[in-house]
C-alpha positions in Angstrom: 6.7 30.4 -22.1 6.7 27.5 -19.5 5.7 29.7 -16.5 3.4 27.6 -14.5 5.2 24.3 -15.7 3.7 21.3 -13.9 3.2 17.6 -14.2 -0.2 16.2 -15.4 -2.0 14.6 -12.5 -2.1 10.7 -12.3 -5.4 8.9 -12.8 -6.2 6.6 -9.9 -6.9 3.3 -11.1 -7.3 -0.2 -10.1 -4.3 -0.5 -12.7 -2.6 2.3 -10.1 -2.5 0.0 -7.1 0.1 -2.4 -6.5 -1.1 -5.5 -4.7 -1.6 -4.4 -0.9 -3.3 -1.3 -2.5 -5.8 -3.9 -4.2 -5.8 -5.8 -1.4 -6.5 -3.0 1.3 -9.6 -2.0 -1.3 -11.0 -5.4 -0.7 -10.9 -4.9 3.3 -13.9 -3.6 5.0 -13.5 -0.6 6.7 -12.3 -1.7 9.9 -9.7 -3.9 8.8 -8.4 -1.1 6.4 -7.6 0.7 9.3 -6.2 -2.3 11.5 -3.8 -3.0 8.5 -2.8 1.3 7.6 -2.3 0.9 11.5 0.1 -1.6 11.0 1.9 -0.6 8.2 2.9 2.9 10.0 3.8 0.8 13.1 7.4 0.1 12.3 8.4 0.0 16.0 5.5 -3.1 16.6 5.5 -4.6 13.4 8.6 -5.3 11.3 8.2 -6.4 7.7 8.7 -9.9 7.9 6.4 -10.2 10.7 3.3 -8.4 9.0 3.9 -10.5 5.9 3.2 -13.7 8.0 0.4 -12.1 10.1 -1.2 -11.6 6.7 -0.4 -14.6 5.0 -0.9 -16.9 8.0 -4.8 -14.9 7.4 -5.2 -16.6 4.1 -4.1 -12.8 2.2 -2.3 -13.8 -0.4 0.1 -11.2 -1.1 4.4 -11.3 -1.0 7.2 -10.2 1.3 8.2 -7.7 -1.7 4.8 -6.3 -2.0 4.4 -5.5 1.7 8.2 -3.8 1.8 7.6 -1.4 -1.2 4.2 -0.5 -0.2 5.4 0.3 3.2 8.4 2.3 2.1 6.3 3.8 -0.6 8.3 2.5 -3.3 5.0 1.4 -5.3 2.0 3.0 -7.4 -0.1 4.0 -4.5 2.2 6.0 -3.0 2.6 8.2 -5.8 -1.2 8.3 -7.1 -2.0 8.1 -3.2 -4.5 5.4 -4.1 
């Protein structure tokens, strides 16, 4: 009866991003990359240090939002938005 049980599939929506998500879909193309680049870079860039990069940019965005985006602990990660 529940052979072939799986989980419905996740719409991506803008509703499915958290704020770096929304953020990084603002960013031309190049500076999408630049910033996934950072983001995997834990050995370059530490948390802290990215969130001032970005905010010294004028990107509004918080310490919080960076951490769980990089860790994965937001929506994108599980939509992969």
């Amino acid at each position: 009866m529940l052979d072939n049980l799986t989980p419905p599939k996740r719409q991506k929506s803008a509703r499915s991003r958290c704020r770096m998500g929304k953020i990084m879909a603002t960013l031309d193309k190049s500076d999408q990359d630049i910033l996934t680049q950072a983001l995997a870079d834990t050995a370059t860039w530490t948390t802290h240090g990215l969130w001032v990069a970005l905010t010294e940019r004028g990107i509004d965005i918080g310490y919080t939002s960076v951490y769980r985006h990089r860790a994965g602990y937001c929506p994108c990660e599980v939509t992969n938005a």
